[in-house]
N, C-alpha and C positions, 0 to 999 in steps of 0.2 A: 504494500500500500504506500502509497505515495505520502511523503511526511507533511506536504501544507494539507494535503485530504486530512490527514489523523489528525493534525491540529486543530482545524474546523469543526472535526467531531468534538474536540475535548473541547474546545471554545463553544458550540451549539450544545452542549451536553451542560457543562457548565454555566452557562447564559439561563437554560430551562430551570436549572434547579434552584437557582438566582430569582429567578423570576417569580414560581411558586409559593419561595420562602419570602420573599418581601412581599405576596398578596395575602399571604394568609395572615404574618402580620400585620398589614395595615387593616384586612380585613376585624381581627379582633381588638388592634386599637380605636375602629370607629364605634363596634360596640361597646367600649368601655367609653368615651365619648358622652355615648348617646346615653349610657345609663349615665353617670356623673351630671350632665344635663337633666337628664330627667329628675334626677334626684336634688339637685338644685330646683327644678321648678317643681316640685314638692307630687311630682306622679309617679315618681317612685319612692317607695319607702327605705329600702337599702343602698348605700352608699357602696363605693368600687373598694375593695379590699385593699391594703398599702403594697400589695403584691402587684393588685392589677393599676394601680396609681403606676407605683415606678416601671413600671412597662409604657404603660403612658408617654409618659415626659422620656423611656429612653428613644419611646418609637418616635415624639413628636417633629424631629426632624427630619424625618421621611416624609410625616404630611405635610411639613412646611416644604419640601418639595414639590409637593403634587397640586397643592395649589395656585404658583404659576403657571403649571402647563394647563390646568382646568381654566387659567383666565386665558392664557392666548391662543387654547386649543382649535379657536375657529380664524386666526389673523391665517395668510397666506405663507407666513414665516417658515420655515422648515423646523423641525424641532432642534436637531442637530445644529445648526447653526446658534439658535438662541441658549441650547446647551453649551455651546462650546464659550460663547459669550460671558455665560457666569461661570464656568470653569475659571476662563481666564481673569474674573473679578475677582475667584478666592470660593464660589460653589460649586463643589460637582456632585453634577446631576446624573456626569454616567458611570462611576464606580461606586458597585454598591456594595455597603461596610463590609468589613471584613470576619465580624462573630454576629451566630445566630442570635435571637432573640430570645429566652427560656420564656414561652406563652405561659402567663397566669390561667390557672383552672378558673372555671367559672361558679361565681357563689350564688347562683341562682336555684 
């Protein structure tokens, strides 16, 4: 096999399991989120665990990532470019951290 082909696989292989493990985190820091919200506006009665709190604030700069691209999602900009943009500010938007995130259970 051709070694830039193997690379490609280890790079698409790795990019996949990249991709998985940062939705599934964001996906249950928005639930912690939404209860924290809720439970500020008094519809819920249980507050987020201090487990699921510092998951919170470690995730919360991944969703301060995602809400630039959800503002300019629809400008004609390429993403790539406006990424490379804040790279070169001091954000980046396209390495993603280096340890997983140990997901809080749910106290529901």
């Amino acid at each position: 096999m051709n070694k830039i082909t193997l690379k490609a696989q280890l790079f698409s292989k790795r990019l996949r399991q990249v991709v998985f493990r940062e939705a599934r985190e964001t996906r249950v820091a928005a639930e912690i989120l939404i209860k924290l919200i809720n439970f500020h506006l008094r519809i819920e009665k249980k507050k987020p665990t201090e487990k699921q709190l510092a998951f919170l604030r470690a995730h919360s700069i991944d969703l301060m990532k995602i809400i630039p691209m959800i503002i300019m999602f629809p400008t004609p900009i390429p993403y790539i470019e406006i990424a490379l943009i804040f790279r070169a500010m001091g954000f980046d938007f396209l390495l993603p951290k280096k340890e997983d995130l140990e997901i809080p259970e749910k106290s529901d």
